[in-house]
C-alpha positions as CSV (number, residue, x, y, z in Angstrom):
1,X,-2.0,-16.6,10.7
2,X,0.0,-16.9,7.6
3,X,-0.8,-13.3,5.3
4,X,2.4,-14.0,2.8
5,X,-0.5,-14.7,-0.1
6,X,-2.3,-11.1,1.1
7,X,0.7,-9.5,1.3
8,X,2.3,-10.2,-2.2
9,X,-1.1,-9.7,-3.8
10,X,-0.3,-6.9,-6.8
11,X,-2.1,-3.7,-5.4
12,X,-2.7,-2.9,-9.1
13,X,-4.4,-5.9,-9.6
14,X,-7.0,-5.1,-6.4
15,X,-7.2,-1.5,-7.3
16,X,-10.0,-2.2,-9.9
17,X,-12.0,-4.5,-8.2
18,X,-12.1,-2.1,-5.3
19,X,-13.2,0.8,-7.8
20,X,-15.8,-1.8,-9.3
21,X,-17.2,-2.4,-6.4
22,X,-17.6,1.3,-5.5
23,X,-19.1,1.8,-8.7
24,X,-21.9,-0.4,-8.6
25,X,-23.0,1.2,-5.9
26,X,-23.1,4.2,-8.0
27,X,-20.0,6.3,-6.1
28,X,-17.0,7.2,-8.0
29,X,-13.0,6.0,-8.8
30,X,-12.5,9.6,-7.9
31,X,-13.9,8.8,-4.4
32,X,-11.8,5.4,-4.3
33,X,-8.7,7.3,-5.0
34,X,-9.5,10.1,-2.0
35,X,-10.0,7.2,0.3
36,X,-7.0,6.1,-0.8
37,X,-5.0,8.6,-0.3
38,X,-6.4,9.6,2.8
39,X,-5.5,6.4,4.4
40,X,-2.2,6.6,3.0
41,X,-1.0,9.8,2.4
42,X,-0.6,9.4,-1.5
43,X,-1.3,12.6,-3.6
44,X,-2.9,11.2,-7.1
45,X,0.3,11.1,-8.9
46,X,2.1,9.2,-6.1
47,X,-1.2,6.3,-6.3
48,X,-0.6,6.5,-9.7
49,X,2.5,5.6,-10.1
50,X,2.3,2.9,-7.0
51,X,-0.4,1.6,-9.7
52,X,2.0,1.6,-12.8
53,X,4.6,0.1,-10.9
54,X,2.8,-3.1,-10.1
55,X,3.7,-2.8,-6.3
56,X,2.3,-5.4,-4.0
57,X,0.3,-4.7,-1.0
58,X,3.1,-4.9,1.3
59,X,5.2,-2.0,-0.9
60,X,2.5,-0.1,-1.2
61,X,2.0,0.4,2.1
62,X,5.7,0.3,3.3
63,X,6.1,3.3,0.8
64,X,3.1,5.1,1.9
65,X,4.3,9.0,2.7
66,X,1.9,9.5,5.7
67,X,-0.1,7.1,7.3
68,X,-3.7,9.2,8.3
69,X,-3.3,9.8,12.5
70,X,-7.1,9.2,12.4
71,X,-7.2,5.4,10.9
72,X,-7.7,4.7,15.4
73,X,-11.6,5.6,14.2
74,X,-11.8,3.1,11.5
75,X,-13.8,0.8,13.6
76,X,-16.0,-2.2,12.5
77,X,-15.9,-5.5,10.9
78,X,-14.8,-6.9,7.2
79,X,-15.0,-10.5,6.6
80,X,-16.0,-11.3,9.9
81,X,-13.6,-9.8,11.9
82,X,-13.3,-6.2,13.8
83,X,-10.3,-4.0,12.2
84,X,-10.0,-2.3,15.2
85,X,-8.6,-5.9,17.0
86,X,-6.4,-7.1,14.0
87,X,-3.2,-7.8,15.4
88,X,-0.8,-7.5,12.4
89,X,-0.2,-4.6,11.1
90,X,0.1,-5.1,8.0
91,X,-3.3,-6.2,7.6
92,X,-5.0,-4.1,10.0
93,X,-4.2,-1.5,6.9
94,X,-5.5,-3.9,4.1
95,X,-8.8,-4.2,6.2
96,X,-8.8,-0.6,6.9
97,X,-8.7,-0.1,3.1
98,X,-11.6,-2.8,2.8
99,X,-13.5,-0.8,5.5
100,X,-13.3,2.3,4.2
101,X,-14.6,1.2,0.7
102,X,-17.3,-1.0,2.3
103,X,-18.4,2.3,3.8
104,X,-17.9,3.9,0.0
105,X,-20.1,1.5,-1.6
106,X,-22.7,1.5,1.1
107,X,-23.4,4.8,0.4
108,X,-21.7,6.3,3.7
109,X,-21.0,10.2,3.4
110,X,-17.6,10.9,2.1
111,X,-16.8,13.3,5.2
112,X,-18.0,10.5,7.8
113,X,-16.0,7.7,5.8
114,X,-12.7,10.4,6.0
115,X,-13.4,10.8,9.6
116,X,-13.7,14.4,9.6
């Protein structure tokens, strides 16, 4: 499969729809942003400026400091298909974002969603 279109999608652009969705579920932007940076390994001021910069999915992720050692337990499926058996790794992170804020907005506990 072809990702190019997923890849150079503007991460600032995604940020606030996956905040909204969050939201309307009654959980906070400060919860979307410690997913965040627990997948990734940005501090708040490191999202932020991934955020001003306008960085697309594919930078934000090839800059991220410190890719969590436990994202092996994000397990389960987003639009159909299990993240644990996405082959590109690339998008295995994208869906592991989508996951993780799935599990935001579905009211999961913020310590199971972490993994800790």
């Amino acid at each position: 499969m072809n990702y190019e279109r997923v890849y150079k999608m503007a991460f600032s652009s995604v940020y606030p729809l996956l905040v909204q969705k969050a939201e309307r579920k009654g959980r906070t932007k400060a919860e979307v942003d410690e997913v965040i940076c627990w997948l990734t390994g940005y501090d708040e001021a490191g999202l932020k400026e991934q955020l001003e910069k306008n960085v697309d999915y594919e930078t934000f992720f090839g800059e991220a400091p410190n890719l969590n050692p436990n994202t092996h337990l994000i397990t389960g499926v987003v639009c159909k298909v299990r993240v644990e058996d996405i082959e590109d790794p690339l998008m295995q992170k994208v869906r592991w974002l989508d996951k993780l804020v799935d599990e935001l907005a579905k009211g999961r506990p913020l310590t199971k969603i972490l993994r800790s």
